[in-house]
C-alpha positions as CSV (number, residue, x, y, z in Angstrom):
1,X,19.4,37.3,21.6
2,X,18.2,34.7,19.0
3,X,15.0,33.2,19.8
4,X,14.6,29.0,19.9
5,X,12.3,28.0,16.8
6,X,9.4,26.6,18.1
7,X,9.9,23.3,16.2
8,X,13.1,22.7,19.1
9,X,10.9,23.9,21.7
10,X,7.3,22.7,21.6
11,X,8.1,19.4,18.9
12,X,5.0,18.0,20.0
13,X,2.8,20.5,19.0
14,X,4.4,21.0,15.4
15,X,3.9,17.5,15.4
16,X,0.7,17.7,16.2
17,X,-0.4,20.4,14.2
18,X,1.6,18.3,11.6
19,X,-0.2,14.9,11.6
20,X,-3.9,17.4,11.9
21,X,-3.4,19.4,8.8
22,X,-2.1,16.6,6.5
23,X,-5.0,14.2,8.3
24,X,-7.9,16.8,7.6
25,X,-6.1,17.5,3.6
26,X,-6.7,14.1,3.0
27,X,-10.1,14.0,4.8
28,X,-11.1,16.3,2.4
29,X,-9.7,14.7,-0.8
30,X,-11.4,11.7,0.3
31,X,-14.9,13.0,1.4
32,X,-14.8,15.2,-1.8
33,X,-14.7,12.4,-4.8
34,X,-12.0,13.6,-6.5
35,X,-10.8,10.2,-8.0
36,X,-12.9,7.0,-8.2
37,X,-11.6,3.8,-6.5
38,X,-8.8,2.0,-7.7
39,X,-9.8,-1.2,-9.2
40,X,-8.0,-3.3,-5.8
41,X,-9.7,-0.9,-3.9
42,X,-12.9,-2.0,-5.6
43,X,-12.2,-5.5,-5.4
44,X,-11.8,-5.1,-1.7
45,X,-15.1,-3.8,-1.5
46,X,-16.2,-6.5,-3.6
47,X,-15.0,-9.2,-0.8
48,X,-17.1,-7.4,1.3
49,X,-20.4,-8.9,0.2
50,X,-18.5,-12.5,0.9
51,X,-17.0,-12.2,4.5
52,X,-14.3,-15.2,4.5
53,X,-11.7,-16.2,6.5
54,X,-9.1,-15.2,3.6
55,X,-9.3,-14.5,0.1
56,X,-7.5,-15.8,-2.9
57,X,-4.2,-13.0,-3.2
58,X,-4.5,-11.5,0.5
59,X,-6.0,-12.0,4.2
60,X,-9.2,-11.0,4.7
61,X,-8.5,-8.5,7.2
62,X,-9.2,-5.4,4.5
63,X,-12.6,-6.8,3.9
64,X,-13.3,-7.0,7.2
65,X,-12.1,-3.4,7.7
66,X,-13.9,-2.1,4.6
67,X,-17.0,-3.4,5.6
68,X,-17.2,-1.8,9.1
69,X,-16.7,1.7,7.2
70,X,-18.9,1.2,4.5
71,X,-21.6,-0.1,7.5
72,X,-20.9,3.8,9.1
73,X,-20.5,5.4,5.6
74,X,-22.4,3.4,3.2
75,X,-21.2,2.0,-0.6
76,X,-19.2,4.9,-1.2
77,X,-15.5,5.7,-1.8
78,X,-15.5,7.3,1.8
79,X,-17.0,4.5,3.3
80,X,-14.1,2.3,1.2
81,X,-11.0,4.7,1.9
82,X,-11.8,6.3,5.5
83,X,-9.6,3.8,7.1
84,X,-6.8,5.0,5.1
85,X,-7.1,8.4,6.2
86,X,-7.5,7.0,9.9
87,X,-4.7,4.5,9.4
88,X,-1.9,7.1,8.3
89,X,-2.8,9.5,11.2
90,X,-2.4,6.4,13.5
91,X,1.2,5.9,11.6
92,X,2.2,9.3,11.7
93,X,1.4,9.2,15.5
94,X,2.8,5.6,16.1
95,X,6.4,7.2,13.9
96,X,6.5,10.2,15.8
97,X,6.3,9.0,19.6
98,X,8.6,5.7,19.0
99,X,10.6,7.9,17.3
100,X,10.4,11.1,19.9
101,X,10.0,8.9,23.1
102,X,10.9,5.8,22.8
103,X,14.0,6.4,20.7
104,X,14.6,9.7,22.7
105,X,15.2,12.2,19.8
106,X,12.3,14.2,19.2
107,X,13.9,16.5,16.3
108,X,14.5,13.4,14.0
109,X,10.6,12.9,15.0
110,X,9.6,16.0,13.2
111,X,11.7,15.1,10.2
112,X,10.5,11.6,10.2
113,X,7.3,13.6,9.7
114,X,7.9,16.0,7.5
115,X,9.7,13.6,5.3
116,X,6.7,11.0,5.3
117,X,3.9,13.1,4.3
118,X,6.2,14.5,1.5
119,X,7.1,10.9,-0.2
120,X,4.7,9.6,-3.0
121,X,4.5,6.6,-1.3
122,X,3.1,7.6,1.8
123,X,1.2,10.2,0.9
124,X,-1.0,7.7,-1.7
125,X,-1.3,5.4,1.5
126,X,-2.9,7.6,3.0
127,X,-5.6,8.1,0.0
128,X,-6.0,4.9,-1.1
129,X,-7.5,2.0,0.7
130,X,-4.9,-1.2,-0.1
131,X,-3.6,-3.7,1.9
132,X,-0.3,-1.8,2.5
133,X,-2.5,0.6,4.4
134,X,-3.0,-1.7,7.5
135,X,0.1,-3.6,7.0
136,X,2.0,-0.3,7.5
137,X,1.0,0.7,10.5
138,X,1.1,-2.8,12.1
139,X,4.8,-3.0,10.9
140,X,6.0,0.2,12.6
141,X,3.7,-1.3,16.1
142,X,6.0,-4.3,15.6
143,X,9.6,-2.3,14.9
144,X,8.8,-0.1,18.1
145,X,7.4,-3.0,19.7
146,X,10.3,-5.0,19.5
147,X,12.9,-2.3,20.1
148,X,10.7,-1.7,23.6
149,X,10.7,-5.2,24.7
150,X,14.6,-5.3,24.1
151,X,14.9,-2.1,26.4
152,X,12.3,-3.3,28.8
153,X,13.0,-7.0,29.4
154,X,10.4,-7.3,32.5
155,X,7.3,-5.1,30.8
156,X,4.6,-7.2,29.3
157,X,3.5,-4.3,26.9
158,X,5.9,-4.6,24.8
159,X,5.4,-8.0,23.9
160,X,1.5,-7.9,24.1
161,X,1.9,-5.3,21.1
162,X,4.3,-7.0,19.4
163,X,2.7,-10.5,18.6
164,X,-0.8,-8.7,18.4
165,X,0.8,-6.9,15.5
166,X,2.3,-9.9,14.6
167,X,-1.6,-11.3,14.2
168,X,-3.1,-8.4,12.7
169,X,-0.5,-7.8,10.0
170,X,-0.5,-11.0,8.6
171,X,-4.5,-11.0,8.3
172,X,-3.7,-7.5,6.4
173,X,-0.7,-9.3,4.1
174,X,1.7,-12.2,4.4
175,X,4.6,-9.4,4.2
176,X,3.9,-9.0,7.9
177,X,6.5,-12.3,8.3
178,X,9.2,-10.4,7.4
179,X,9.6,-9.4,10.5
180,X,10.9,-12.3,11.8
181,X,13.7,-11.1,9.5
182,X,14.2,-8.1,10.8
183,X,14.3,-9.8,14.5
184,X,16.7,-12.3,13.7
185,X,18.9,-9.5,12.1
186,X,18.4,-7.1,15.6
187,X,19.2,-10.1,17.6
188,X,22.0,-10.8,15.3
189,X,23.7,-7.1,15.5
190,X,22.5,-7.1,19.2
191,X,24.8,-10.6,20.0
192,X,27.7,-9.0,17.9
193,X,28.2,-6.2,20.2
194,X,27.2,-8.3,23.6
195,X,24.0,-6.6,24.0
196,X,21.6,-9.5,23.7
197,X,19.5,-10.8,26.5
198,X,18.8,-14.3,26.5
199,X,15.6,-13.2,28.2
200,X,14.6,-10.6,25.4
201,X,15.4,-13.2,22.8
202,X,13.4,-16.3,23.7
203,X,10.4,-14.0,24.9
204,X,10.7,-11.7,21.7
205,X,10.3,-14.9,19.5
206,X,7.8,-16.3,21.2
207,X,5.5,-13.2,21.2
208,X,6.1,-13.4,17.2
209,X,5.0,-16.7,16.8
210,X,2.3,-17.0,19.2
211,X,1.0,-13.8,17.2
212,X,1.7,-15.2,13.4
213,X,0.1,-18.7,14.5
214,X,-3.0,-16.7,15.4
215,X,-2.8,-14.9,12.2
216,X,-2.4,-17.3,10.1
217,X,-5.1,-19.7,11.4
218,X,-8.1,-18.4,9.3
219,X,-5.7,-18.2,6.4
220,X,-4.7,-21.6,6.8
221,X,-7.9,-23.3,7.5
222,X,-9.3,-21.1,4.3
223,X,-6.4,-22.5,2.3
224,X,-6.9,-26.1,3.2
225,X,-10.8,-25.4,2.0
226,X,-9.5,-23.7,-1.5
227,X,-6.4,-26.5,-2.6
228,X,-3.7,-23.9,-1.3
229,X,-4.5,-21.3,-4.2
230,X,-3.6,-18.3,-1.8
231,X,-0.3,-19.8,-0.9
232,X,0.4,-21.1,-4.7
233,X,-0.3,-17.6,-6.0
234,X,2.4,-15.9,-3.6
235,X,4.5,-18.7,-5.1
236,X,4.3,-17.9,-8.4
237,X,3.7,-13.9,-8.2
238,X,7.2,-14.3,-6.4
239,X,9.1,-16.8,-9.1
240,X,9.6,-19.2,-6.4
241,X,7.1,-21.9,-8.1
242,X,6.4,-19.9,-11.1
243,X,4.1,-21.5,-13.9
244,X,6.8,-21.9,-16.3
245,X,10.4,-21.9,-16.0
246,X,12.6,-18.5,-15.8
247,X,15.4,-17.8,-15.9
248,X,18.1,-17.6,-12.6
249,X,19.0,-14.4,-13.8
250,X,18.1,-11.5,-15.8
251,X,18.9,-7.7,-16.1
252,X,16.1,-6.4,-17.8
253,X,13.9,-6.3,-14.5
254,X,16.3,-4.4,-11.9
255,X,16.2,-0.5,-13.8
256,X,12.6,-0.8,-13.6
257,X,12.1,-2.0,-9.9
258,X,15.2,0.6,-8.8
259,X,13.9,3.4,-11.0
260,X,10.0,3.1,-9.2
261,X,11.8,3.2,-5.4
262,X,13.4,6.0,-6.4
263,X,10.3,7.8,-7.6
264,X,8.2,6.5,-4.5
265,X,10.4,7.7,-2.0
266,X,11.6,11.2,-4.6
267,X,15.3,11.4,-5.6
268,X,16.4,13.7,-2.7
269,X,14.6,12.0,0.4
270,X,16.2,8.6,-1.1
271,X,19.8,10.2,-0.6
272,X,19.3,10.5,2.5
273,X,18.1,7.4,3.2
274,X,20.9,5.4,2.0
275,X,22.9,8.3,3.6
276,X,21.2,7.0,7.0
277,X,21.0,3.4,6.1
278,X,24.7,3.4,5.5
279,X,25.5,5.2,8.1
280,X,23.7,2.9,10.5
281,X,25.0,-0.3,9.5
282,X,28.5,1.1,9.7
283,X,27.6,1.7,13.5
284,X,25.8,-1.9,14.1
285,X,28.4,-3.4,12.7
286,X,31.6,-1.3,14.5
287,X,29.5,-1.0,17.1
288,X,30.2,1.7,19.9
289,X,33.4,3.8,18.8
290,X,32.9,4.4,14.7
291,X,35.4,5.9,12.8
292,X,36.7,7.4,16.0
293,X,33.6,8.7,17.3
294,X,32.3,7.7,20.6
295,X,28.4,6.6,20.4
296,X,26.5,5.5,23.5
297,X,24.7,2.2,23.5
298,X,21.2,3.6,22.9
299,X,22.3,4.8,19.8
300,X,24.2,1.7,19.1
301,X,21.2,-0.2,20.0
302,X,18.8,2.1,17.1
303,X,21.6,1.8,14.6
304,X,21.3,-2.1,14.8
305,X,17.2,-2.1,14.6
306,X,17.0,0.8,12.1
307,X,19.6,-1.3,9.5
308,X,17.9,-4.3,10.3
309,X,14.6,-3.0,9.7
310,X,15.6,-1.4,5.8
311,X,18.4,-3.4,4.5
312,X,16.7,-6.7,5.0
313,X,14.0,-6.0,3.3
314,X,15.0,-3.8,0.8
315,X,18.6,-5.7,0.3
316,X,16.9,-8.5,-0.9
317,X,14.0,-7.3,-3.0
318,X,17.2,-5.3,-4.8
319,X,18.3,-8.4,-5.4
320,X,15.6,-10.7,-6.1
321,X,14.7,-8.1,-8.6
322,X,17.4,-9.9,-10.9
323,X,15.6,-13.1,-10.8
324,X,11.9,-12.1,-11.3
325,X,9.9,-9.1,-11.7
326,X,9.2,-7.6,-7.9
327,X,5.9,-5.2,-7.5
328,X,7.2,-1.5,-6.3
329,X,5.1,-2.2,-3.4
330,X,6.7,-5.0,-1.7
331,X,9.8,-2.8,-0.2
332,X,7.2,-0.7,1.3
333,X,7.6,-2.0,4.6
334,X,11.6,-1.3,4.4
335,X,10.7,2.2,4.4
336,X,9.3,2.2,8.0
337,X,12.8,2.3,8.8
338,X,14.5,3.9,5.9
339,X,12.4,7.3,6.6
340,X,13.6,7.1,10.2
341,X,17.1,7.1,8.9
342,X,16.7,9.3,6.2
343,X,15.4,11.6,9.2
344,X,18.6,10.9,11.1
345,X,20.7,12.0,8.3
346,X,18.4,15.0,7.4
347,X,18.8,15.9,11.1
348,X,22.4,15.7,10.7
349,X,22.0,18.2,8.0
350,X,24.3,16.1,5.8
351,X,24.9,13.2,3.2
352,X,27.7,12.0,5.0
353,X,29.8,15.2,4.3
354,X,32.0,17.1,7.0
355,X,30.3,19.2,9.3
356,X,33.3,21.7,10.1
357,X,32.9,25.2,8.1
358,X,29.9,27.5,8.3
359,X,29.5,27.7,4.8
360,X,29.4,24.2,4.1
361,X,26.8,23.9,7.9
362,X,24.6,27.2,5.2
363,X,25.0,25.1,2.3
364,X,23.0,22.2,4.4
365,X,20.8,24.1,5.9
366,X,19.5,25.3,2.5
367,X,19.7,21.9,0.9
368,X,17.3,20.7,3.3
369,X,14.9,23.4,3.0
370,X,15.0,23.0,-0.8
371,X,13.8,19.2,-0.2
372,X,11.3,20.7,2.0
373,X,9.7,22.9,-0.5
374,X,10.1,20.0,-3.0
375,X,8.0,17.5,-1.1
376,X,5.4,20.3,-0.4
377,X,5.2,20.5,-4.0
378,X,4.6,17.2,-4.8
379,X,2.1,17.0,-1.5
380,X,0.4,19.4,-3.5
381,X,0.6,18.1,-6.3
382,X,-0.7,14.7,-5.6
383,X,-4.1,16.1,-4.2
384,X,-4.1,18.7,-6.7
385,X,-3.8,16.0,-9.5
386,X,-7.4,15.8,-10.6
387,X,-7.4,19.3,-11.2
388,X,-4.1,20.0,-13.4
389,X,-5.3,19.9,-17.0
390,X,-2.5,17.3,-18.1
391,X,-2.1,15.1,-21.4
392,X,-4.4,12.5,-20.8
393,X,-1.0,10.0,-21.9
394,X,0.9,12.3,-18.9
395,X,-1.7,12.1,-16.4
396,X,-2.1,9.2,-13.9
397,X,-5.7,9.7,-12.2
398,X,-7.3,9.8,-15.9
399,X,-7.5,5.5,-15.0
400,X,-9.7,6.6,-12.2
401,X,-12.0,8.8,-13.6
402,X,-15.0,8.4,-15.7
403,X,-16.2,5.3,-14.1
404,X,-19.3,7.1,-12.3
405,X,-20.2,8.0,-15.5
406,X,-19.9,4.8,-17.5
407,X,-22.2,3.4,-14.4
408,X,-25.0,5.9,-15.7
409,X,-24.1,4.5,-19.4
410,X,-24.6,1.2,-18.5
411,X,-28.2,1.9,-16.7
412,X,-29.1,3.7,-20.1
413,X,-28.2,0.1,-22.2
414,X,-29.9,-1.6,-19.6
415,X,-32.8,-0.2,-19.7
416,X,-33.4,0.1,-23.7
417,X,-32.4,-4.0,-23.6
418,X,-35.8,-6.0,-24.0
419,X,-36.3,-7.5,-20.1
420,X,-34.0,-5.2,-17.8
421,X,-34.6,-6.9,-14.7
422,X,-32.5,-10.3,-17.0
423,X,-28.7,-8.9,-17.3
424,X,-25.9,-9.3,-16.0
425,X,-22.5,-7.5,-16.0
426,X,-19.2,-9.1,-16.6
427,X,-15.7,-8.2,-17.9
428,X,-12.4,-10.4,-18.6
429,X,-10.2,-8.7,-15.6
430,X,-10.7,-9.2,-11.9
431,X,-9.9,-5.3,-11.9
432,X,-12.5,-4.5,-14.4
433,X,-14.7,-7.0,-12.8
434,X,-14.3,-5.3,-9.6
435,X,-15.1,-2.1,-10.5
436,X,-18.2,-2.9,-12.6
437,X,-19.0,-4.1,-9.3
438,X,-18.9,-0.9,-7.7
439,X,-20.3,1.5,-10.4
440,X,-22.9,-0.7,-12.6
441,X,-26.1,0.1,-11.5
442,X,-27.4,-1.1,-8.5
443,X,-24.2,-2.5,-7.1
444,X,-24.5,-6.0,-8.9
445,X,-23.0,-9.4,-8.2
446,X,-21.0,-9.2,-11.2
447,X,-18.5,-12.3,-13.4
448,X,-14.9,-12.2,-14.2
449,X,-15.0,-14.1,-17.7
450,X,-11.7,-16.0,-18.7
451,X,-10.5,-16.0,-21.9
452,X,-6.8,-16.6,-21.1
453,X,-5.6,-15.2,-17.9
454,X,-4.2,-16.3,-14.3
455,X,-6.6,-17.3,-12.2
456,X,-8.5,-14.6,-9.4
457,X,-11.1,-15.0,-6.7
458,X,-13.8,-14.8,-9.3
459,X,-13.0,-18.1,-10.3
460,X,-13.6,-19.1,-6.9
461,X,-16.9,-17.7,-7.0
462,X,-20.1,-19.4,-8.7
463,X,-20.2,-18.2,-12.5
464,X,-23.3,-17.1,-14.3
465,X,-24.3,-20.6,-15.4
466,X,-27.9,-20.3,-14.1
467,X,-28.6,-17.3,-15.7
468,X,-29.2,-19.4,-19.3
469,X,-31.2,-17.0,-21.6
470,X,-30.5,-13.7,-20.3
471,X,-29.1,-10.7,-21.6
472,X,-25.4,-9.1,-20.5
473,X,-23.3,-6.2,-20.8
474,X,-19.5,-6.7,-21.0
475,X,-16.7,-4.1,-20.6
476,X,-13.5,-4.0,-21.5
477,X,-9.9,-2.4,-22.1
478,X,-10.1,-0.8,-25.5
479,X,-10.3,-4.2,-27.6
480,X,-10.9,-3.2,-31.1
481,X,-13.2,-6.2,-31.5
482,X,-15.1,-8.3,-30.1
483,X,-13.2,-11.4,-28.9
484,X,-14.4,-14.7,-30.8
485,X,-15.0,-16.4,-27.3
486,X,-17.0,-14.0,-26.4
487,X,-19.3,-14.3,-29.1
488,X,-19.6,-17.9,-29.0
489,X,-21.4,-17.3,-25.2
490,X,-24.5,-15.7,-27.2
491,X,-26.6,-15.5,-29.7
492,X,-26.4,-12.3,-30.8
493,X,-23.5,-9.5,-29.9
494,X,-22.8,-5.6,-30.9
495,X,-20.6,-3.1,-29.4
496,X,-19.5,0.7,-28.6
497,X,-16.4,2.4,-27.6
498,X,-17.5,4.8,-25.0
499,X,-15.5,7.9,-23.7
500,X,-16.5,8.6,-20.5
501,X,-16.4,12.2,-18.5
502,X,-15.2,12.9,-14.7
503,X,-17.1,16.5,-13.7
504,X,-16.6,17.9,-16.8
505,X,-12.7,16.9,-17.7
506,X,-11.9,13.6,-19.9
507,X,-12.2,10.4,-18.4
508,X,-10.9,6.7,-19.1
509,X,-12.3,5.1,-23.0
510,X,-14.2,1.8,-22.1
511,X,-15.5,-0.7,-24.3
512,X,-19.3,-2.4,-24.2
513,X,-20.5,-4.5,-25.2
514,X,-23.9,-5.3,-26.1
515,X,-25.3,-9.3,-25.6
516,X,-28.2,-11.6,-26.1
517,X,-29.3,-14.5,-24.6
518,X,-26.7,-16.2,-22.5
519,X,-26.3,-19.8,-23.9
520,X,-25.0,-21.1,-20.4
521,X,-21.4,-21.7,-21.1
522,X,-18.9,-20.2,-18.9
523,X,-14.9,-20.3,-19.9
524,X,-12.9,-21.7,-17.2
525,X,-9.1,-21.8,-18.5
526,X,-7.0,-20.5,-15.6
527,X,-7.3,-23.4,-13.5
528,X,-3.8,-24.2,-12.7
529,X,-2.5,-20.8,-13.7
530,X,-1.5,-18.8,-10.3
């Protein structure tokens, strides 16, 4: 007699012993140094030292988080990316008991597992301290949240939970209001197939809004304080109120933004998600008998939330893609659902194929142990990266490497410069600015100098005007020359190109530059310019 695998009869502990391994892998990446921070990351950090109630591209909520870790940890990538590790252990938890309890199907909870910690983008969520970080595990509260209140009309939980997610994911990003989206959409599919409860809906909405009003509140009141400049840059970033006209429509952006979902989610684990997605909204919108096969309500009642939850988010970035350019990033939250369903489908062991003959039920089976042992390998791969002696041109973490070391170039300059306790550190980038921040010695208040680029919250920020006379340091992107604005700021100027090292292996090429007294004038062009 055949014995049950263990993953159909303990699920929770394979979860478990899931969520612990992948948790303590990145832990380790983390803890260990392996990649310096991102420049966002950086920037983050940087916001720290300037608590606000919002910040020029994003809610403060990041800052706020960043700067209770760093409190615990200190100034140190761990202290700046701990609540990433802690955030995607959360998520992995919050996917796998909506999905295993509160959905009832604890098998497609494993595979939602399995298939998150396997997909680039999760897997760099989970490293990396951005504002998706939060956002996503605020977004999946909501999803559950809402599908629990729906189910549960006279429980308060469910509603609590959803407007405080509501709260806390727009602090994280304004992406979080998308979910009204996906509500309306539910309710929608819900009303089609005369399973909507006037009660659910009114006290569904109302949780949302109470929550997003609360959210939104410091960013408001911040906005109001700054001329609007966080709302105007969403604006523009999005081409709704772009700085100068564009075109309705254009082709050239859509390969590029369908290509990158495709390699965020991996070519195989994206099948399956349109597989599930598809599958889905054919059920929401035929509701309980589907091409002649008989589905109960609860299932009905998924179908609708799941398909809500990808194709309005992901529908439409698809196709605002062919008006302006979209960030990879911004269907992220789509993908809350999408895994679900691609876990549904992977479950079913098919892509929408017949599920008669043995052969083809072998030819599954082995499929989906193929995309297994693929998304181990890139698991692998991803924390492995810094390791894997690649083409610098081939090789991704090479941009966050070497910056320790330029921080100990810098402090040499420094130093040899006539009064070292007079310079400053500044670059033309909020990025570059950002990480200076972070590496230069000593952790300085550093200046984002603007020589022709939209504006950032270093322009929000007092300049250097009161440091007249001093000396400076000023890095940059591998300009072959010094820029002529640059220049004019000081008496005297000379610089280096200097190829920084990362424990032994090649790092990024920076470029310092050398200057002398600081006449007092400070460029200030991207006024205007979102």
């Amino acid at each position: 007699m055949q014995q049950t695998p263990v993953w159909q009869r303990n699920p929770a502990v394979v979860a478990a012993a899931l969520i612990c391994v992948t948790t303590l892998v990145r832990l380790w990446f983390v803890a260990s140094a392996q990649l310096d921070l991102v420049q966002d990351e950086a920037q983050y950090w940087d916001w720290t030292r300037r608590l606000q109630l919002s910040y020029y591209s994003k809610g403060p909520l990041i800052a706020w988080i960043i700067h209770f870790w760093t409190g615990i940890f200190g100034n140190t990538e761990l202290g700046v990316r701990f609540a990433a590790v802690l955030h995607s252990c959360l998520a992995q938890i919050v996917l796998y008991l909506g999905v295993a309890r509160l959905l009832r199907r604890p098998s497609v909870a494993l595979w939602t597992l399995i298939i998150a910690n396997t997909t680039p983008l999760f897997m760099v969520s989970g490293i990396l301290m951005t504002t998706d970080n939060p956002l996503l595990l605020c977004w999946a509260v909501a999803l559950f949240s809402l599908y629990a209140a729906g189910e549960r009309e006279d429980s308060v939980l469910p509603y609590v939970l959803l407007a405080v997610s509501m709260a806390v994911g727009i602090l994280a990003k304004y992406m979080m209001l998308g979910m009204f989206g996906v509500a309306v959409l539910y309710m929608a599919g819900l009303y089609r197939q005369r399973m909507l409860s006037a009660r659910f809906a009114v006290r569904g909405l109302l949780a949302m809004v109470a929550g997003t009003i609360i959210g939104l509140a410091p960013i408001v009141i911040w906005n109001m304080q700054n001329d609007w400049v966080g709302f105007r840059h969403v604006g523009a970033l999005a081409g709704v109120t772009p700085s100068k006209p564009v075109p309705l429509l254009r082709l050239d952006r859509f390969p590029e933004y369908f290509g990158a979902q495709i390699g965020l989610i991996t070519p195989w684990w994206f099948a399956f998600m349109l597989a599930g997605a598809w599958q889905a909204l054919r059920l929401a919108l035929n509701g309980a008998s589907q091409a002649g096969v008989r589905e109960d309500r609860a299932h009905v009642r998924q179908s609708i939330l799941l398909a809500a939850g990808f194709w309005m988010l992901w529908g439409f970035f698809i196709l605002w893609s062919f008006h302006t350019r979209i960030y990879p990033n911004w269907s992220a939250m789509s993908y809350v659902s999408g895994i679900i369903l691609a876990a549904i489908a992977a479950d079913r062991g098919s892509l929408m194929l017949r599920r008669a003959a043995v052969s083809a039920r072998t030819r599954r089976v082995s499929f989906r142990r193929l995309c297994i042992y693929l998304g181990t390998a890139i698991f692998l791969l991803v924390h492995a990266l810094p390791y894997i002696p690649l083409p610098e041109k081939l090789n991704p973490a090479v941009r966050l490497m070497g910056w320790h070391d330029l921080g100990h170039q810098l402090d040499k300059m420094r130093k040899a410069m006539p009064d070292p306790d007079r310079v400053f550190f500044f670059a033309s980038s909020y990025d570059m600015t950002a990480s200076l921040a972070f590496y230069a010695p000593g952790q300085p208040i550093t200046y984002c100098a603007d020589f022709g680029r939209r504006m950032s919250q270093y322009d929000i920020w007092p300049g250097p005007e009161d440091k007249k006379g001093w000396d400076a340091l000023y890095v940059g992107k591998d300009h072959p020359a010094i820029p002529p604005a640059l220049a004019a700021m000081f008496e005297d100027s000379s610089y280096i190109e200097y190829q920084s090292s990362h424990e032994g292996r090649k790092g990024r090429t920076f470029f310092i530059v050398t200057l002398r007294n600081f006449k007092g004038i400070w460029p200030k062009r991207s006024v205007g310019v979102y």
